[in-house]
N, C-alpha and C positions, 0 to 999 in steps of 0.2 A: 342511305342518303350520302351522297360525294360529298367530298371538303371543299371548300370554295378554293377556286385557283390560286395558286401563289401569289404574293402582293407583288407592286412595283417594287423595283431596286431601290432602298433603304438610302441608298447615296441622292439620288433623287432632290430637290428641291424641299418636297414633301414628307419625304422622310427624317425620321427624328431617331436613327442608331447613336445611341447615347457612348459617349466615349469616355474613359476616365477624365476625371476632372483635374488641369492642372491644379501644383499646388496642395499637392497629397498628403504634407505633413502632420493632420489629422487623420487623414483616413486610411494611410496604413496602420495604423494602430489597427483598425480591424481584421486584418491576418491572424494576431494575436489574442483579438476576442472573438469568440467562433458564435457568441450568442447574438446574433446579427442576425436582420430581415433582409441582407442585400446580398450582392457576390463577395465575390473575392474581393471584385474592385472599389466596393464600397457604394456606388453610383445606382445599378440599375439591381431595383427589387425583385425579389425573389416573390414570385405570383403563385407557384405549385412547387407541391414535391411530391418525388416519385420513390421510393424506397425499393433495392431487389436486395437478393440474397443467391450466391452459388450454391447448386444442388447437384444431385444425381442427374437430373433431367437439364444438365448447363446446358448444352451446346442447341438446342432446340428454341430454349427460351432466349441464349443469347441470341442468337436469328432474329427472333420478334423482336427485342427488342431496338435492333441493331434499324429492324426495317420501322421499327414506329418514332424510334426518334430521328432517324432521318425522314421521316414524311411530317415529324413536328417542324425541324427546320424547313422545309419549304414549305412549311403555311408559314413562317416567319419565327416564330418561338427563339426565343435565343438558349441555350441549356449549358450547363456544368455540372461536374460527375464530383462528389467527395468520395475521395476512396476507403474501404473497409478498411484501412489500416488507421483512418483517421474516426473511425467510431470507435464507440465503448466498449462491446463485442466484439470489435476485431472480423464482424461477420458483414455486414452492411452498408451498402453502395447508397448514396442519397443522390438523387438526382434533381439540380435545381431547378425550373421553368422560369423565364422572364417575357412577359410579351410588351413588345415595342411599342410604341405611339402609332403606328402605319396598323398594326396586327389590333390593337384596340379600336382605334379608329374606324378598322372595316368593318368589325361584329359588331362595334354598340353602332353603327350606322343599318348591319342584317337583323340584327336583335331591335332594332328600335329603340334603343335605351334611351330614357329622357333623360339630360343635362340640361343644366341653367345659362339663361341667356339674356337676364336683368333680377335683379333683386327686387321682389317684391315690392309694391310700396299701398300693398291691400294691406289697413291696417286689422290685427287679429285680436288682440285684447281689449278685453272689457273691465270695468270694474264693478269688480264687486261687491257687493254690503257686507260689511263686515270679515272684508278678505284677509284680515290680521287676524282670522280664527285660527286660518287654515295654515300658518307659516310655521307652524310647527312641524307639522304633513312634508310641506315641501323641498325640493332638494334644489340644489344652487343653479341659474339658470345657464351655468356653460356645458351642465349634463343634461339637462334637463331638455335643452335646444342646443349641441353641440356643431352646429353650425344654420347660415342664415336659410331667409325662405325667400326661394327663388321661384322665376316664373321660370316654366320647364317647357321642352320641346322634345320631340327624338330627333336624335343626333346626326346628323348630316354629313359626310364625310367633304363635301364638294362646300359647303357655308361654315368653316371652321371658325374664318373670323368673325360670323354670326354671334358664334358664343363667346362663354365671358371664360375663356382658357387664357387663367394667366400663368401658369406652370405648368405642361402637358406632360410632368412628372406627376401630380399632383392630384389633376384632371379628374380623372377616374378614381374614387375610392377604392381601396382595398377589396372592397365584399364587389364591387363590378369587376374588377380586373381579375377576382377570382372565377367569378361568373363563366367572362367571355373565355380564359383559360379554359375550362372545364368543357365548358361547350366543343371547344376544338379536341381536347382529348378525347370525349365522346364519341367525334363522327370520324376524328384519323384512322387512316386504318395503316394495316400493317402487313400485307402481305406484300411479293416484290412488286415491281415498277415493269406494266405488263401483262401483270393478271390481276384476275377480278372473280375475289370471292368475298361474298359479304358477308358472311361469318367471320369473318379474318378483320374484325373493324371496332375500334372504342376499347377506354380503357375498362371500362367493366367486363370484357370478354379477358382480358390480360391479367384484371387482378382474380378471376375466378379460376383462372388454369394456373396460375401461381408466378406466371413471368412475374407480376411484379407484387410484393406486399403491402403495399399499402398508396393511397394517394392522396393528398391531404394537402391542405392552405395554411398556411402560418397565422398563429396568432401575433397581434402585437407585442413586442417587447420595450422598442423607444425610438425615439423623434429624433431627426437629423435638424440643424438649424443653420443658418445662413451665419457665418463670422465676419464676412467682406474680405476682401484680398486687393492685392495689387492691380493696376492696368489690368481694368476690369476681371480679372480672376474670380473666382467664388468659393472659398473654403468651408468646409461641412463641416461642421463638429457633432459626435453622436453624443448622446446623453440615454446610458441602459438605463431602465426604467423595468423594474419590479413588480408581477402587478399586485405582489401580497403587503408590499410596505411602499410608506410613500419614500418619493424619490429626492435625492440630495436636490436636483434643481426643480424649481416650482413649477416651471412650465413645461416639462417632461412629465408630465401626469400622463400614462398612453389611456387609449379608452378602455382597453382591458382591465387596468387599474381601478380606472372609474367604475366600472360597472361589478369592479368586487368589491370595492369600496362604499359606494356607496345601492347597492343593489342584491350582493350574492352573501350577505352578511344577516343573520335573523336579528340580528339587536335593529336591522333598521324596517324590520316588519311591521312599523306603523308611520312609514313613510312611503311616498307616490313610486310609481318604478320609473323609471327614464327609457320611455318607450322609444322617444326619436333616437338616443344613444343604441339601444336593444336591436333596433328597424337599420341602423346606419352600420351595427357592426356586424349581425347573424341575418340580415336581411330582411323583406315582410313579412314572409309566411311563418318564419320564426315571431315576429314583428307582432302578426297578428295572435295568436297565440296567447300571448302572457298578456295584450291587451284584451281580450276573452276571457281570461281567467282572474284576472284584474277586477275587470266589472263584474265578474261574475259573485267573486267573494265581496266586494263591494254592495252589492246587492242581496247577499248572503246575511249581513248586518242587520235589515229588516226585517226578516225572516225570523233571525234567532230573535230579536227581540219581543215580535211578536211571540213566538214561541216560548221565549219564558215569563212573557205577560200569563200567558196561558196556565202556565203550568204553578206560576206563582201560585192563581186561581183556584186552579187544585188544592195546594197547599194551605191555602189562606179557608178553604172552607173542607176543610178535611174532618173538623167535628162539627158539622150540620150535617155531614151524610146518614141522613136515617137508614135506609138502606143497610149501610155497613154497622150501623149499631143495633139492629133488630137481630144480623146475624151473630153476632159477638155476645149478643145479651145470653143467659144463660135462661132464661125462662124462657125465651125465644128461638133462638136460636141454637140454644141448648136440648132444646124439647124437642128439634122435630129430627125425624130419623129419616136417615136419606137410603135410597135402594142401591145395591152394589155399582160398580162402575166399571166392575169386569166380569168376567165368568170365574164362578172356584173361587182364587185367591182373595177377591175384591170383596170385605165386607161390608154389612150396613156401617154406617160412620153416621156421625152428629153434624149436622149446620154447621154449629160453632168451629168446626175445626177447620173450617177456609175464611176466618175471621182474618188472617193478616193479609191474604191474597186480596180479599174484599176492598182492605185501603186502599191496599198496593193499586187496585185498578180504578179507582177512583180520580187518582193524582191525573191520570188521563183520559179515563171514560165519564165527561160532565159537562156542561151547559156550553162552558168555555172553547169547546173539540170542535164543536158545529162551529161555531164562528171562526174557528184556525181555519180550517178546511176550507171554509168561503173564499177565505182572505188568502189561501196558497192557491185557490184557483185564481183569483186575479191577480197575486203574487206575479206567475209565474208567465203571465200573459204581459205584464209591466216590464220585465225583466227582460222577454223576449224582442220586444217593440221598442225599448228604450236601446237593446243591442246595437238594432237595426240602426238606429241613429246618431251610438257611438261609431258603427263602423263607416257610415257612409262619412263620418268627419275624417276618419284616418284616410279611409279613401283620395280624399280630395287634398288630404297635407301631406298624403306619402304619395302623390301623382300616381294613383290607381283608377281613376278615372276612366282612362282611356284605356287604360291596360287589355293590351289582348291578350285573353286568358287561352283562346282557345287556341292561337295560334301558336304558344308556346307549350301548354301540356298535352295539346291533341297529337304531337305527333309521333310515330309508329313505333312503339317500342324496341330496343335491339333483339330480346330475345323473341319478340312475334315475327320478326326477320329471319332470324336464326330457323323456327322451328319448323316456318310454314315453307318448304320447299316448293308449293304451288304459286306459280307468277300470272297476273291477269293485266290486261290495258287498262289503263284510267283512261277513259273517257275524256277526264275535266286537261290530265294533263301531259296526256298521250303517252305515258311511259308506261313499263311494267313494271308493276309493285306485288309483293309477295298479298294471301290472302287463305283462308282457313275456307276449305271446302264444307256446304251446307250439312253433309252426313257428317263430318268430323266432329262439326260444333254439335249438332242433336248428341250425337253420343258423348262427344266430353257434357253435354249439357245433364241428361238423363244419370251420367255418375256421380257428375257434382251433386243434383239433386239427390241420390238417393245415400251419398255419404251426410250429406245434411240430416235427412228425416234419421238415419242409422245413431246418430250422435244425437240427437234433440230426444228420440227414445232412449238412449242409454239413461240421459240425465234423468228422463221420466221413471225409468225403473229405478235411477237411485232414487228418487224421490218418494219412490212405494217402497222402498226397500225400506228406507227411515219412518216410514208410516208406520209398517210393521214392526221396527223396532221400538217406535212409541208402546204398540198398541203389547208389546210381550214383555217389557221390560217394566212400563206401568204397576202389571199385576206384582211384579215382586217388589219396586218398591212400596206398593199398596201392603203387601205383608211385612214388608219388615218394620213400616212406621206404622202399621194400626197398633200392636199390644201396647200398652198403657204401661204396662211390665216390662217394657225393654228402657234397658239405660239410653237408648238414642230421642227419648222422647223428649228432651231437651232440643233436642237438633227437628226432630218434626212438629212442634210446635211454629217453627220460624218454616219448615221447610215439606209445603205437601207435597204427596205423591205427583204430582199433576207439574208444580213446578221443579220440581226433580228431574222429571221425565224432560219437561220441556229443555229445561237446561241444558240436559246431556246431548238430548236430540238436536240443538241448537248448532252445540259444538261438534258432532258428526256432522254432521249437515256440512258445517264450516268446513273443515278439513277435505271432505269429498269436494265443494263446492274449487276448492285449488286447487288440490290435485288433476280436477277435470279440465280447468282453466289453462292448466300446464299445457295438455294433449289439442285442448280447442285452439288454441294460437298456434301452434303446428299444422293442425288441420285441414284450419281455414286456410293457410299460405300454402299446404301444397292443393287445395281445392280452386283457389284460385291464380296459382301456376298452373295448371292442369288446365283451366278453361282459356289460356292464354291469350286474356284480354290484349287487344292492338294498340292502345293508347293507354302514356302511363295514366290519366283522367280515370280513364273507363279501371285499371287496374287498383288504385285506391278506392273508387264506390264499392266496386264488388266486394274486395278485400272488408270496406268498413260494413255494410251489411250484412253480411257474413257474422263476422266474427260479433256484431253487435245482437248479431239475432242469439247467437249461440251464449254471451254473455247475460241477453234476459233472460233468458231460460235458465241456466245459469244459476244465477243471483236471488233471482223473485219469485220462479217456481216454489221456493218454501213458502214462502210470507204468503205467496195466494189462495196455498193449499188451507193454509192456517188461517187467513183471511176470510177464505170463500166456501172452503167445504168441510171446516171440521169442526163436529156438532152440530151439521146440517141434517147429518143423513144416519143418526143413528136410532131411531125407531121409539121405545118405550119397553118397560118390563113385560113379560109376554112375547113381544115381536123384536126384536134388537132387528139391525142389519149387521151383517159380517162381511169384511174387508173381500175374501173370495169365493162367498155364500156362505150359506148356512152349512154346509158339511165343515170349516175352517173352526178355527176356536179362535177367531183375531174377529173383536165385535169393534165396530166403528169407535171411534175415539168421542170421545165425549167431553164440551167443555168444561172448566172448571168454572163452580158456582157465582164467582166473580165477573166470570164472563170471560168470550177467547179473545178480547181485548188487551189483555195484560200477556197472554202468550205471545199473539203476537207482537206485541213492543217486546217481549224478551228476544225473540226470531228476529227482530229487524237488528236492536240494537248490537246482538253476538257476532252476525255476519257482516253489518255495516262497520260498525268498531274493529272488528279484525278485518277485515279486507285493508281499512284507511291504516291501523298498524303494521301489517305482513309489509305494504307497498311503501308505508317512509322506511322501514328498515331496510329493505332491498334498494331503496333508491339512493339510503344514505351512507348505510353502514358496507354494505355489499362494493362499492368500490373504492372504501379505503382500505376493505381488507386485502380485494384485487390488486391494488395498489401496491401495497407490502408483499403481497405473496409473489407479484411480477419484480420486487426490487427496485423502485422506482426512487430514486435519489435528486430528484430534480432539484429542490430548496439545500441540498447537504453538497452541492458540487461547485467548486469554483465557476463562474460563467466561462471563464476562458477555457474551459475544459468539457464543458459539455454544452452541445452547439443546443441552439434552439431548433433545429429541425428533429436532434436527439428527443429534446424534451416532450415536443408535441407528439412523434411519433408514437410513445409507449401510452400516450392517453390513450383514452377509450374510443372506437369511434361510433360515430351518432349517423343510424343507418339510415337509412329513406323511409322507413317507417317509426322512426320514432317519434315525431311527433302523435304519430296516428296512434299510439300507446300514452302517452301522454292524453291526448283528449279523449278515449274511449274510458281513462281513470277517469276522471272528473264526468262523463255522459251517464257512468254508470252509478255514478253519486247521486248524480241532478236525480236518477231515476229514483234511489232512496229516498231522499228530501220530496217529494212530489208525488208518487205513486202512492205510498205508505203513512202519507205525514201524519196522518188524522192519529194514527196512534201511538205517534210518538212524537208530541213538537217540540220537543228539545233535537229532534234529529237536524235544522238547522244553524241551531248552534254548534253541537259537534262536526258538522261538515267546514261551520267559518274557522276555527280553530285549525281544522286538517289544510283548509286550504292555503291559509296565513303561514304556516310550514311547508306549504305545495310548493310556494311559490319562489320563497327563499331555498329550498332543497333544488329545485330547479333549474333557477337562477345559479347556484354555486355548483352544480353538475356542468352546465354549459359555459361556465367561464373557468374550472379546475379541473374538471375529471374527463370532459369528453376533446377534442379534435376539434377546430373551428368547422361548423356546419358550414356546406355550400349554401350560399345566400342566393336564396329563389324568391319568387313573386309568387303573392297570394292575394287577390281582391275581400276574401272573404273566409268563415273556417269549412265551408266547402260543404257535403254531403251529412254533415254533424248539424246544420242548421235546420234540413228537414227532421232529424232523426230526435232535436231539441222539442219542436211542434209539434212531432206526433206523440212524443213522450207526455207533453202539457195535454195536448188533449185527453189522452187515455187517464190522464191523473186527475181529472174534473170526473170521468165515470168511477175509478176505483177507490176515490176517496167518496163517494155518495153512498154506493155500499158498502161502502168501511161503517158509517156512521150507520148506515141502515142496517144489516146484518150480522156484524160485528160486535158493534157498539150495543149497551141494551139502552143507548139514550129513549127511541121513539118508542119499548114497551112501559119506561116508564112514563114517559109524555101521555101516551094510551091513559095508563092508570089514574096519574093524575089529574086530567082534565074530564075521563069518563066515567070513571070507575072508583075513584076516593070517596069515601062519603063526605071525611072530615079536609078535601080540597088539600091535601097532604101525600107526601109520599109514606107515611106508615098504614101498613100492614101491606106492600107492596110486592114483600118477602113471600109469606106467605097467598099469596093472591097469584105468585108467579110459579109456586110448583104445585104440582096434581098430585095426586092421590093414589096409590095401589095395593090392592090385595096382598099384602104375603103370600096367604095361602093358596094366589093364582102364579106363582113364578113356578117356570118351569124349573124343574130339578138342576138342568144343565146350567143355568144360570141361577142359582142357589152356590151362598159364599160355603167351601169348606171347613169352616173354623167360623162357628156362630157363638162368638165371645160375649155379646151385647145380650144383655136382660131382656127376653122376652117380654117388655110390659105393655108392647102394644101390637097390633096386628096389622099396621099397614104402615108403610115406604112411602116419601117423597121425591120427586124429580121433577127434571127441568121441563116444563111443557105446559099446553093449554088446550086439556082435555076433561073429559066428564069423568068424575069418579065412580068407585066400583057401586053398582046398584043402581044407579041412574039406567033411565030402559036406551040413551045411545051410547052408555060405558064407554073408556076409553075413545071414544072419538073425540074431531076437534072441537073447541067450544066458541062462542061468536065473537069471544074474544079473541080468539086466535085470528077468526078471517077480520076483524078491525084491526089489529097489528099487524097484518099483512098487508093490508089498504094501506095504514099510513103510512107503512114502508116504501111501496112501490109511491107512494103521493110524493114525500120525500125525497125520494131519488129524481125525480120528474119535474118537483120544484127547484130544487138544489141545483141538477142540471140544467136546467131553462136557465135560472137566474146568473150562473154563473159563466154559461154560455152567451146569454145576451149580453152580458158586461165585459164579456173578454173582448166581441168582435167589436164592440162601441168604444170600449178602449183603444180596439187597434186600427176604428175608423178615425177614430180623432188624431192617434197620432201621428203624423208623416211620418214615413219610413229614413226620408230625406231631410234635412232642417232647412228653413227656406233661406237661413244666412249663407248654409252649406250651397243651396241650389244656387242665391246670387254669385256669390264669388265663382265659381265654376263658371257660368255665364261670363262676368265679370272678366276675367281670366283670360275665357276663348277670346272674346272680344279684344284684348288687349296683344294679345298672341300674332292674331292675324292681323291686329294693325301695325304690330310691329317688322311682321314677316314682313307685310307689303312694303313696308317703307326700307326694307334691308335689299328686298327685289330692285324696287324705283334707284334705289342709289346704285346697287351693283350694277346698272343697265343705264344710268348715266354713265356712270365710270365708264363702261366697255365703248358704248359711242364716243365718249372723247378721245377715249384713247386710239381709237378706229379714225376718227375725222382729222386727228394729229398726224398719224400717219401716212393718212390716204395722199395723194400726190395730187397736185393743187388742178391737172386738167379735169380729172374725175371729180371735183369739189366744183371748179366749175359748170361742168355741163348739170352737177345734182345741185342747186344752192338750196332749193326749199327743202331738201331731206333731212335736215337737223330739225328745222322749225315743224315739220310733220310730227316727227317722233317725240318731240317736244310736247305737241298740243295732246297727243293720245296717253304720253304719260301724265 
């Protein structure tokens, strides 16, 4: 893409080249302080900066750069060089950017950018009942709305005095003037004057070959204010402005300030965020974001509380579980003798000795689990539909409305330019545009694909690798806790083989599950540079599916395995199944008699809990140590010694994908909380706690540790909002057979409604395992070390079959196909019900709020009647001015052409 032609000469009428201010006796003082947003001369701010460094490779990159700031200055840019002798290093050129009134004025006029052209007078609040609840929540309203609400237009370069520019210093906030800045370094190019190569063009091609190091927008540091002067003069007085402490004068508060102050601080963690401040300074898409994450932990509050409604529940009826006390009883559950659980090593053992496990899954497998599970399917359908209607309100207060999304992210990437050395006609707009021939894409297509499937199988083989490691490591902790004679019988009364195992396997699990995650985000990014998406749009979807598919697999792979197939598929004494067949000695895993309800809440909560801990330490700790290990002295140095371009430059900078890291953490939360809940409802309490620290770690990365983000436009959080609803949906199916499957909720419902005589859950226990021979076990599966008193001759296990001597022995019994029934009945009711409630939910609520939809209306309506009437007057003016001049013969021979143009206007 060419740079728009040079502007008109600056000297111009229309031009506004800003010239020192007489009357300097304040603003030379900033010679002196170098911690300044402006130049040298105090007047015209500093919009960008460009940082280089001399190297081996000088004289090459001096060229570039020689040819790109000379083609900055003729698109208008004004620039100034600090010399290396005047940084810290002694290494380091800064190069200023200032763009003019003329050079703003063209791009937010090509950019569309809406400015204000009457102050509102659509009234927005309401009162509320009892709104003196809430003023403890809230923050003061000059952050909260740090400037008015105006009716907006895109900006017109030709109707200037349309708008309400009463300072066209002023005009333009910061995060726009960075904007249109960026936009031009973008499409400048840099080769000589003459040729035309378009690899040769933007500053991302310059910071990638090293011409230059870095390129970055200033934060704020402090206010310039009007003092008055002489015969009309205007003296500026600066007031620095801190933004970790507040500042000697009151009204020198910069927004950077504010928003550490009262935003990037955790003591203010139960207080509102200051979104319009957040939107006004890192822009929408930043904007949007934290208003996402906002509502989302917001809504996260219900959640947990239902969840430790739940779990209270548990707790509160934790000795009425018959069940648990039939196994614990020692006549009971002492008496009955269960069949090994492994080959060899694995002896018979007693009932009673998964008495504590038994509680343990109680707290979450009970009456209370069904009703969570209901409630987080329509949870999360509330959640999703209420979004919709918080955003379409920021939509219409942060003028997104009208926003073309697609004409600002649809367009062509530099490096799809760079790569595709093939040129074809457009059609629509007769030029040649570069374009990626059909065979090129099949085959980057066919790679990508098959490095996906190549990586999606690795995770799988870890995932059978940890199986296997259950199913070998089991039998020995089975031997070292079965003798009664070993001093660790202290420690296996609290701790069976079964939760041992799981544990250890939890945290393998854990550590593979980052390690892989390290390789997956590499991956994906060179998988999706590889397929060299043409629009950066098209380059984040693919990038976010990608990497989100390689993240479930990932993450939940364990929980489903533990969920869905283990203790599904392991057979009975006599016939076991083995993990590789029967030639292997690795027999299918077998739940613990509690149920694999309790495993997997131990599987969710290991890897959910460590993933939310590994990522606040890295988000937090990770760049203070950075911080110290790079020398960073910014709060220890006089400000008149180290400039403010110094100080920003050594932050961190905040790449084009960081947000998309940002909300892939929290997507793959939501997937915790939602997919799994059923067997852990405390898991949306532990996510409100992570996120309540999300937010404020966050917030205090993007206002201390990172570089001010380019402030860009976002209508919405993009490609994360289908990937929210397919997530909701899949969690309405795998919380139905969680309950069914998982859960032994519906064998004991079975029992109790079919099968009790006494309309009780005792003798449940017993009613729920079979029967088998001893003296039919195969040798292979016969314990090594048969410690336990031969007093009786036959094994119990988990299952519903005919015992030995019966003429269909071991087969299933009719109670097992009724437990089947209900099972599937349950799933089928569960899903119906909670399906028909979600979409009747999300028929009732508008997407849109209809106060949302008038004002909008409202608004246009007002817009264009205001246009018209600025049209009607600027078009009288031009006729009088016209019939003033016109020479009285020509006004003669036309008399009625006034009165014409009169009656049509």
């Amino acid at each position: 893409m060419e740079l728009i032609p040079p502007l008109a000469d600056e000297s111009s009428g229309n031009g506004l080249k800003e010239a020192p201010l007489p009357g300097h006796t304040e603003t030379d003082k900033l010679h002196s302080n170098k911690d300044t947003v402006f130049f040298r001369d105090g007047v015209r701010r500093i919009d960008f900066v460009l940082s280089y460094v001399d190297d081996k490779d000088g004289e090459k990159k001096q060229e570039r750069r020689r040819e790109f700031e000379a083609n900055l200055e003729k698109a208008g840019l004004e620039l100034e060089t600090e010399d290396k002798s005047d940084s810290k290093d002694q290494k380091t050129y800064f190069l200023k950017i200032h763009a003019p009134w003329d050079v703003l004025a063209t791009y937010a006029d090509v950019l569309k950018i809406k400015v204000p052209f009457k102050e509102s007078d659509i009234p927005h609040g309401q009162d509320v009942p009892l709104e003196w609840l809430s003023h403890p929540f809230r923050l003061p309203d000059h952050v909260m709305h740090p400037q008015p609400d105006y009716f907006t237009y895109p900006f017109d370069k030709t109707k200037t005095d349309f708008f309400l520019i009463n300072d066209k210093d002023t005009f333009f906030p910061p995060s726009t003037r960075n904007r249109i800045v960026f936009y031009i370094l973008a499409r400048c190019p840099y080769y000589k004057e003459g040729r035309k190569d378009r690899g040769k063009t933007g500053i991302k091609r310059l910071l990638s070959n090293g011409t230059y190091t870095a390129a970055f927008p200033l934060h704020d540091s402090h206010k310039l204010f009007p003092l008055g002067g002489k015969c009309g003069e205007t003296i500026l007085k600066m007031f620095t402005c801190r933004y970790w402490k507040k500042a000697r004068n009151a009204e020198c508060e910069s927004e950077r300030y504010n928003l550490y102050k009262h935003w990037a601080r955790f003591l203010c963690f139960y207080k509102e965020q200051p979104l319009n401040l957040i939107r006004k300074y890192y822009g929408e898409k930043i904007g949007i974001y934290f208003a996402w994450l906002g509502f989302y932990t917001e809504m996260l509050f219900f959640a947990a509380v239902m969840g430790l409604i739940c779990f209270t529940y548990g707790v509160l009826s934790y000795d009425d579980n018959i069940s648990s006390q039939e196994i614990c009883h020692p006549k009971i559950g002492g008496r009955i003798v269960m069949c090994p659980l492994c080959d060899k090593k694995c002896p018979f053992w007693k009932l009673n000795s998964t008495c504590l496990s038994s509680w343990q899954s109680h707290l979450f497998d009970n009456e209370g689990t069904v009703f969570f599970a209901i409630f987080m399917g329509i949870w999360v359908t509330l959640f999703l539909e209420f979004w919709k209607r918080r955003q379409a309100r920021l939509e219409y207060e942060w003028d997104l409305v009208d926003f073309e999304e697609e004409q600002q992210q649809l367009q062509i990437r530099p490096e799809f330019e760079i790569r595709c050395t093939n040129r074809r006609l457009n059609k629509i707009t007769k030029e040649m545009e570069p374009y990626l021939p059909v065979t090129s894409k099949c085959a980057r297509f066919c790679l990508s694909a098959a490095t996906v499937i190549f990586w999606i199988s690795l995770i799988v083989a870890c995932i059978i690798g940890v199986i296997a490691y259950r199913l070998a490591v089991y039998a020995a902790f089975a031997s070292i806790i079965k003798d009664p004679m070993r001093k660790i019988q202290l420690v296996g009364r609290f701790i069976t083989p079964q939760l041992a195992t799981s544990v250890t396997a939890s945290c393998i699990n854990f550590v593979i599950i980052m390690i892989l995650n390290f390789f997956y985000e590499r991956v994906a990014i060179w998988i999706t540079d590889l397929e060299i998406p043409k629009t950066h749009l098209e380059y984040e979807n693919r990038l976010t599916m990608k990497m989100f598919l390689f993240q479930f697999v990932n993450y939940y792979s364990s929980c489903f395995y533990v969920a869905f197939f283990k203790g599904k598929f392991v057979g009975y004494p006599g016939d076991y199944s083995y993990m590789f067949g029967n030639w292997s000695n690795l027999r299918n895993e077998e739940c613990d008699p509690g149920g694999c309800l309790i495993e997997l809440t131990t599987q969710l909560v290991i890897v959910m809990t460590g993933k939310q801990l590994c990522g606040n330490i890295q988000e937090a700790l990770l760049p203070l140590i950075r911080n110290w290990w790079s020398g960073r002295r910014g709060r220890h140095n006089p400000e008149n010694h180290y400039s403010r371009w110094e100080q920003d430059h050594v932050l961190q900078n905040f790449s084009q994908l960081g947000l998309f890291y940002e909300y892939l953490e929290m997507v793959v939360q939501f997937g915790f909380i939602t997919l799994f809940v059923a067997s852990f409802p405390l898991a949306p309490l532990l996510a409100l706690f992570n996120n309540i620290l999300e937010i404020r770690v966050d917030a205090w990365k993007f206002t201390t540790q990172f570089k001010r983000p380019m402030a860009s436009k976002a209508r919405n959080i993009g490609a994360w909002q289908e990937i929210l609803n397919a997530v909701a949906i899949l969690s309405v199916v795998t919380n139905a057979f969680i309950m069914a499957f998982t859960s032994d909720m519906i064998p004991r419902m079975v029992y109790l409604y079919a099968y009790s005589k006494e309309s009780s859950m005792r003798g449940y226990v017993n009613n729920s395992l079979s029967i088998y021979d001893i003296s039919q076990i195969p040798e292979r599966n016969m314990p090594e070390d048969n410690w336990f008193d031969n007093a009786t001759s036959t094994c119990r296990y988990r299952d519903y079959r005919y015992p030995p001597g019966h003429q269909r022995e071991y087969t299933h019994t009719m109670q097992f196909w009724h437990i089947l029934a209900a099972k599937m009945a349950f799933i089928i009711i569960m899903e119906h019900v909670v399906f028909v409630v979600k979409f009747f939910v999300a028929w009732m609520i508008p997407d849109v709020p209809s106060d949302v939809k008038a004002r909008i209306k409202r608004e246009r309506y007002l817009i264009q009647e205001y246009l018209h009437n600025y049209e009607v007057e600027q078009l009288k003016l031009q006729l009088s001015a016209s019939f003033i001049t016109e020479p009285q013969s020509e006004m003669t021979l036309t008399p009625d052409k006034h009165e014409v143009l009169s009656e049509c206007l």
